[in-house]
DOTIKOL-228413 format. One line per 2 residues: their letters; for each residue z, y, x of N, C-alpha, C. Coordinates in nm, 4 decimals. Layout:
<rs>
A	Z/Y/X/Z/Y/X/Z/Y/X  ...;
</rs>
This chain:
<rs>
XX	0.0000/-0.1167/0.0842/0.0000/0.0000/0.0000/0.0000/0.1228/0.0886  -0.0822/0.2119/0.0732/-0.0861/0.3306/0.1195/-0.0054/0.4437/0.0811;
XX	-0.0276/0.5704/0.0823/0.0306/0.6926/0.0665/0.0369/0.6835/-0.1006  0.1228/0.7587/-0.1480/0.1713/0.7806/-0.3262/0.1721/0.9448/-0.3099;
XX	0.1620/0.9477/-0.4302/0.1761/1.1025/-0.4817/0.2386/1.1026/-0.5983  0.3562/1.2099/-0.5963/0.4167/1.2310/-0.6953/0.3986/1.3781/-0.7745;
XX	0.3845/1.3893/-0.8895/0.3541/1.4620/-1.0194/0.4624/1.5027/-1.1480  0.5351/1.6023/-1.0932/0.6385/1.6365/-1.1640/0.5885/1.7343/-1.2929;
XX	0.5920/1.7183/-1.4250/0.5217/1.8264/-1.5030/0.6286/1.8086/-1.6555  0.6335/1.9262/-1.6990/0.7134/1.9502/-1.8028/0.7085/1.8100/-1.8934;
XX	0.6498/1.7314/-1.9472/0.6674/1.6102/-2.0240/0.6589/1.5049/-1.9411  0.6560/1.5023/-1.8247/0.6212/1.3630/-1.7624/0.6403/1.3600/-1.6427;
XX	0.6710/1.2404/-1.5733/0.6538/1.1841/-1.3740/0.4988/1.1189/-1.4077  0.4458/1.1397/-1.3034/0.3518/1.0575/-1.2951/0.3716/1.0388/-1.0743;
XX	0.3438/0.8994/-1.0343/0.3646/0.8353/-0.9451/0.1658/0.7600/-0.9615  0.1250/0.8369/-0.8419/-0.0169/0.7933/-0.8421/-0.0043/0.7171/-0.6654;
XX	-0.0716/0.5999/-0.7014/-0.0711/0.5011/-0.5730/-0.2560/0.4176/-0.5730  -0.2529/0.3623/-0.4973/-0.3812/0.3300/-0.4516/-0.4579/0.2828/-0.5584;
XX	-0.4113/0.2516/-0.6329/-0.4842/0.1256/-0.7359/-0.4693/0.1396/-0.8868  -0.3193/0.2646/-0.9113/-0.2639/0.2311/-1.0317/-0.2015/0.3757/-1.0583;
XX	-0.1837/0.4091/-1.1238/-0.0518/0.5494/-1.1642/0.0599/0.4681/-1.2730  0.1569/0.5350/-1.2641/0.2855/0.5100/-1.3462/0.3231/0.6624/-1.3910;
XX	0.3014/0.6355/-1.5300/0.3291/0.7439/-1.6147/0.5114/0.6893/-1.6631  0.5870/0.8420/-1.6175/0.6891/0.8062/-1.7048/0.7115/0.9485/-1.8148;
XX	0.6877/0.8939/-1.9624/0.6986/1.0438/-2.0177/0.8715/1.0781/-2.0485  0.9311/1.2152/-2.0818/1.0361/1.2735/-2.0817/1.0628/1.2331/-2.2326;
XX	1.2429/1.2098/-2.2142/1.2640/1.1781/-2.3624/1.2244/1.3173/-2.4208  1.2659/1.2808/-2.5921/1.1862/1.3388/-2.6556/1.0311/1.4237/-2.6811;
XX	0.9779/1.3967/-2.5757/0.7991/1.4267/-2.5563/0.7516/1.4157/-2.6531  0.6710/1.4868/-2.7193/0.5588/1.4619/-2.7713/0.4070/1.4583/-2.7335;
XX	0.3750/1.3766/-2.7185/0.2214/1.3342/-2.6172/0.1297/1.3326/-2.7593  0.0072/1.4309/-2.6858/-0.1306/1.4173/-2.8213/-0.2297/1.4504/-2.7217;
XX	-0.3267/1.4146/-2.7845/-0.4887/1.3614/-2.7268/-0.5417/1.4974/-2.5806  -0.4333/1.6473/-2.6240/-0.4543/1.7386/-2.5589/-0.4043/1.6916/-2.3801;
XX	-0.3028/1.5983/-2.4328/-0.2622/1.5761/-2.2709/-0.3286/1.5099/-2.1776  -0.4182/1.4476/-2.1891/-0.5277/1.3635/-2.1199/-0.5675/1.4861/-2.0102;
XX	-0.6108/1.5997/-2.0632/-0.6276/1.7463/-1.9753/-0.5938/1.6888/-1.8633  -0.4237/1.6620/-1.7865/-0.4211/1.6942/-1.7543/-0.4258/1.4937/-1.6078;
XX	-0.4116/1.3974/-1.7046/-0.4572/1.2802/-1.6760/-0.5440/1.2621/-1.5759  -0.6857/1.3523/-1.6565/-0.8575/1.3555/-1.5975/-0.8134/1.4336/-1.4850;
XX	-0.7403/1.5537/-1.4646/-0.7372/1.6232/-1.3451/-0.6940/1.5488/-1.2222  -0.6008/1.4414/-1.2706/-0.5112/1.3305/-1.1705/-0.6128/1.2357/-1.1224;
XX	-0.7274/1.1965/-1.2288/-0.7770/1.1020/-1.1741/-0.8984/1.1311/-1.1291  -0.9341/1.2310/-1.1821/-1.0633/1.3050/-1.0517/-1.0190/1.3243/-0.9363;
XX	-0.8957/1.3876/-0.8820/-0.8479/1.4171/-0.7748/-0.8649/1.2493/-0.6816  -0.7434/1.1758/-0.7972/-0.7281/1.0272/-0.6557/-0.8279/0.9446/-0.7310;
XX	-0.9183/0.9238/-0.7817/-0.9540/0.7600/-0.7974/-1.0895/0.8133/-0.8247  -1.1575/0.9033/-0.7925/-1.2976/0.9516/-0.7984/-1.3463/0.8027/-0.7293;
XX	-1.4943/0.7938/-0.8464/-1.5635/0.6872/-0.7840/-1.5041/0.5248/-0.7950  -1.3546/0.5192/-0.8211/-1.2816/0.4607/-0.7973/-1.2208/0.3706/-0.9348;
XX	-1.1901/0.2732/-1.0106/-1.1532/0.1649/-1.0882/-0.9584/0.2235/-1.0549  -0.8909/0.2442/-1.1479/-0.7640/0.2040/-1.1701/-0.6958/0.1350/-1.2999;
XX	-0.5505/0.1634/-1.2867/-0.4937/0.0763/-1.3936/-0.3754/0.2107/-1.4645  -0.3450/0.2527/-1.5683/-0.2504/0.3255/-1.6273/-0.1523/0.2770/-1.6397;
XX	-0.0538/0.2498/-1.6008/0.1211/0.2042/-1.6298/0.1640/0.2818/-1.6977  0.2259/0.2667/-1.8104/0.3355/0.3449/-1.8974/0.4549/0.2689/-1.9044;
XX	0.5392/0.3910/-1.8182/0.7248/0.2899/-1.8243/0.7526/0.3571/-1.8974  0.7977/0.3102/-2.0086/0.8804/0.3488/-2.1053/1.0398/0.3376/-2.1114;
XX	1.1046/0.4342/-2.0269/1.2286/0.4262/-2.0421/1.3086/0.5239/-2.1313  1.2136/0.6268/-2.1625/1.3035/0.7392/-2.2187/1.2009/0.6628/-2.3898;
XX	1.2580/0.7572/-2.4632/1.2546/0.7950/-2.6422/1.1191/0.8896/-2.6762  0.9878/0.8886/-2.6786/0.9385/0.9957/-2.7385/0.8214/0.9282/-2.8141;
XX	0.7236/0.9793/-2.8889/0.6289/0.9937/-2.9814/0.4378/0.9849/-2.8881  0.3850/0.9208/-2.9306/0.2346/0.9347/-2.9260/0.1609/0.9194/-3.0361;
XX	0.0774/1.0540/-3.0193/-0.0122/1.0468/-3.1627/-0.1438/0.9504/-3.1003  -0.1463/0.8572/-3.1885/-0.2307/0.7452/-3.1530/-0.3791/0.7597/-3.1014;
XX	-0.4034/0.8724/-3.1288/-0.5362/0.9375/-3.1386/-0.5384/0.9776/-3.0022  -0.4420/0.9558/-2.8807/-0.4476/1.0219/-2.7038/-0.5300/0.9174/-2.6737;
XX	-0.4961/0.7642/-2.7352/-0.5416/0.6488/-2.6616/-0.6874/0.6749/-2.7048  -0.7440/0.7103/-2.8057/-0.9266/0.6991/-2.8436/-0.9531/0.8433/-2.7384;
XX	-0.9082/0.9193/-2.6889/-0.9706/0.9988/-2.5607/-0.8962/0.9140/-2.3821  -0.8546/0.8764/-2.4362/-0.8242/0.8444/-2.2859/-0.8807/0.7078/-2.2597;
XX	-0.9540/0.6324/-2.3035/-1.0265/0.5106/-2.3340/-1.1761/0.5748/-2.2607  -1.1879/0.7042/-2.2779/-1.2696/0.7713/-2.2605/-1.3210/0.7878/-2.1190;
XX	-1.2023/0.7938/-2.0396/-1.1904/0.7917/-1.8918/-1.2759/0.6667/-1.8108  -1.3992/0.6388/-1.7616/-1.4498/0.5840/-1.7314/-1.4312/0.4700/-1.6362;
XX	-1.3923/0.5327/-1.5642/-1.3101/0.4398/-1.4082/-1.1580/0.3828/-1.4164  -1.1282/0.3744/-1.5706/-0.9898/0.3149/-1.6236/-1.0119/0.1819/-1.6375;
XX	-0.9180/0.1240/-1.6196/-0.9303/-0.0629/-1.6179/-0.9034/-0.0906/-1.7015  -0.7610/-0.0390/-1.7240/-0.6622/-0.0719/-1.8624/-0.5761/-0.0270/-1.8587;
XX	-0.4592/-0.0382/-1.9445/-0.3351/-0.0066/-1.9885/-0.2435/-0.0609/-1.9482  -0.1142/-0.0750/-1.9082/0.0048/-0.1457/-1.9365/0.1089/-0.0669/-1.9524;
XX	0.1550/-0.1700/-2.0464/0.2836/-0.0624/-2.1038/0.4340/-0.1383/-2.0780  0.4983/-0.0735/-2.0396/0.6531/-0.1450/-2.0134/0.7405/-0.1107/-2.0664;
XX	0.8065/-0.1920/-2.1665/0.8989/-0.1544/-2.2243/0.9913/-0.3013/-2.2640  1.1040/-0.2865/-2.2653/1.2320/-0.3888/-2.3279/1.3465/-0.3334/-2.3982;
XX	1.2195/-0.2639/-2.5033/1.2995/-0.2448/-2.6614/1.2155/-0.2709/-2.7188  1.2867/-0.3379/-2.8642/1.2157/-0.3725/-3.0002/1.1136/-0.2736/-3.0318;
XX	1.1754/-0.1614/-3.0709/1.0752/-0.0474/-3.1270/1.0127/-0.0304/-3.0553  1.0208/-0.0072/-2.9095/0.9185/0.0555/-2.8316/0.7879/-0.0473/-2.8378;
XX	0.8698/-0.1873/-2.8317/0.7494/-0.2637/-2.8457/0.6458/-0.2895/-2.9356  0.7309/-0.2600/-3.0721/0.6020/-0.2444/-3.1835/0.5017/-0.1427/-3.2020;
XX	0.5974/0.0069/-3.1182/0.5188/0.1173/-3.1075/0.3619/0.0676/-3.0459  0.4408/-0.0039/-2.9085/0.2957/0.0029/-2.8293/0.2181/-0.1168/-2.8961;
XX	0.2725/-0.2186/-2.9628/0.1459/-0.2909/-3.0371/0.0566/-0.2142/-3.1496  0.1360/-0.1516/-3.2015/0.0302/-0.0403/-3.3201/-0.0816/0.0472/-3.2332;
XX	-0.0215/0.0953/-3.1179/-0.0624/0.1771/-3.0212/-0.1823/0.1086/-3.0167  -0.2209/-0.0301/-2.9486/-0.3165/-0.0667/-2.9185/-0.4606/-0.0923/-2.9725;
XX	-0.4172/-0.0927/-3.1303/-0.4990/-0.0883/-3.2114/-0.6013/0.0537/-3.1655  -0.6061/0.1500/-3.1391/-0.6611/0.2498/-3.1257/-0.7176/0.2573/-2.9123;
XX	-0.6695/0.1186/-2.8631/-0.7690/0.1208/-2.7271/-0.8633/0.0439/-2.7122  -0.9596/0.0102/-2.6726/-1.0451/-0.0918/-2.6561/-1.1157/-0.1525/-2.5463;
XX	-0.9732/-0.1213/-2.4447/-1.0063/-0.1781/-2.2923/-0.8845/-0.2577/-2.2572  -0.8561/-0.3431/-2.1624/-0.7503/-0.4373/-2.1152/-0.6224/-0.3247/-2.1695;
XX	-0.5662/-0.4092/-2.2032/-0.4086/-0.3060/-2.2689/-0.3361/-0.4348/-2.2572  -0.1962/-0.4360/-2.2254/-0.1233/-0.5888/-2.2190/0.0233/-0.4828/-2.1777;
XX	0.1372/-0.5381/-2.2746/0.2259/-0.4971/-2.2421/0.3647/-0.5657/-2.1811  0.4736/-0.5380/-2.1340/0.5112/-0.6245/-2.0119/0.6585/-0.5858/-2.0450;
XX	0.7790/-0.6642/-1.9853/0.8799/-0.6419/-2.0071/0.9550/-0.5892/-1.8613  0.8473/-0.5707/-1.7525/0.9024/-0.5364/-1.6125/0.7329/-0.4285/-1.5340;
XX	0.8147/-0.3431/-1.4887/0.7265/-0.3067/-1.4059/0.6931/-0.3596/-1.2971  0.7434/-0.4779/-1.2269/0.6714/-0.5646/-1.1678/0.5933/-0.6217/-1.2145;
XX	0.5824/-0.6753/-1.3310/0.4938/-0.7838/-1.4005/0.3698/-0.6727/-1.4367  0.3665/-0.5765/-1.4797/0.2837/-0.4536/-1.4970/0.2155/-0.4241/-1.4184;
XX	0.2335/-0.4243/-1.2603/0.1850/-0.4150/-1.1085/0.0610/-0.5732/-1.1107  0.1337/-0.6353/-1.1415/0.0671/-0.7811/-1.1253/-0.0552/-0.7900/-1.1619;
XX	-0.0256/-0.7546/-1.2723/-0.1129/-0.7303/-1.4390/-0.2622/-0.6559/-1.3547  -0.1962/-0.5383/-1.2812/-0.2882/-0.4327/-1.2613/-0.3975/-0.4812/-1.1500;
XX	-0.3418/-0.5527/-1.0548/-0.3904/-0.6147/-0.9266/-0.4636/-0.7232/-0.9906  -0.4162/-0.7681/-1.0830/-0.5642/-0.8656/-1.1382/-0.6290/-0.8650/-1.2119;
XX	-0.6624/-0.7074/-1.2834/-0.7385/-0.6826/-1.3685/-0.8597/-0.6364/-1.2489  -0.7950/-0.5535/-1.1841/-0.9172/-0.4728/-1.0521/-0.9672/-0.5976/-0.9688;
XX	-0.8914/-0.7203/-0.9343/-0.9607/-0.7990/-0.8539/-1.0444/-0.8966/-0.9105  -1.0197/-0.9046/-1.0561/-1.1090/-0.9365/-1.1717/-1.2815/-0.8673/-1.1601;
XX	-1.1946/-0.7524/-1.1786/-1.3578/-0.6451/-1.1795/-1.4539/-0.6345/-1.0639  -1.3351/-0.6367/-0.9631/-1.4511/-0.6307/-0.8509/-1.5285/-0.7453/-0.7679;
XX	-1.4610/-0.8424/-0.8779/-1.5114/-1.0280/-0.8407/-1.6607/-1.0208/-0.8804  -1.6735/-0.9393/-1.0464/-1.7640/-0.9373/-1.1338/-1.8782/-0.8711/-1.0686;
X	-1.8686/-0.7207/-1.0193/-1.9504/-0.6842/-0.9532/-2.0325/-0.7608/-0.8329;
</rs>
């Protein structure tokens, strides 16, 4: 693993690494389709040209209007999703959630297992090529 970059911003950490970012949003957040803004800026910067994976740790409490995932699906050089969470609700959240992505999405009860997830979706893809 190489160099990381960290991304401190009023609703969120984001932790961008070679292969993958880890989004952590702020309790009570409200995330809508406008925040991608600032996503695309992250991933033009590191993964231009480049295949990654989105991690969402879900440790804090907040809201997504379902409608972020049909623009951020949008993002071309995205692999997939994973979402981490080990709560009930959070977990049904992100199964409703998924209904509205239509690329690898798989959700996980560890951010290790989420990492895993991510390393073999990309070594998947780049088998294919």
């Amino acid at each position: 693993m190489g160099r990381f970059y960290y991304y401190d911003f009023p609703s969120a950490e984001i932790l961008v690494f070679d292969d993958f970012l880890i989004m952590q949003i702020r309790e009570g957040a409200d995330i809508h389709p406008k925040h991608n803004e600032r996503l695309n800026e992250i991933v033009e910067t590191h993964y231009s040209g480049k295949q990654f994976v989105y991690i969402s740790n879900r440790v804090n409490s907040y809201s997504v209007d379902p409608l972020t995932y049909v623009e951020t699906e949008k993002i071309p050089n995205l692999a997939g999703i994973a979402i981490v969470t080990d709560t009930r609700i959070m977990r049904q959240n992100a199964e409703y959630e998924k209904n509205f992505f239509d690329k690898p999405y798989k959700i996980f009860n560890t951010l290790s297992e989420a990492i895993q997830w991510a390393h073999k979706i990309l070594t998947d893809f780049h088998q294919k090529q």
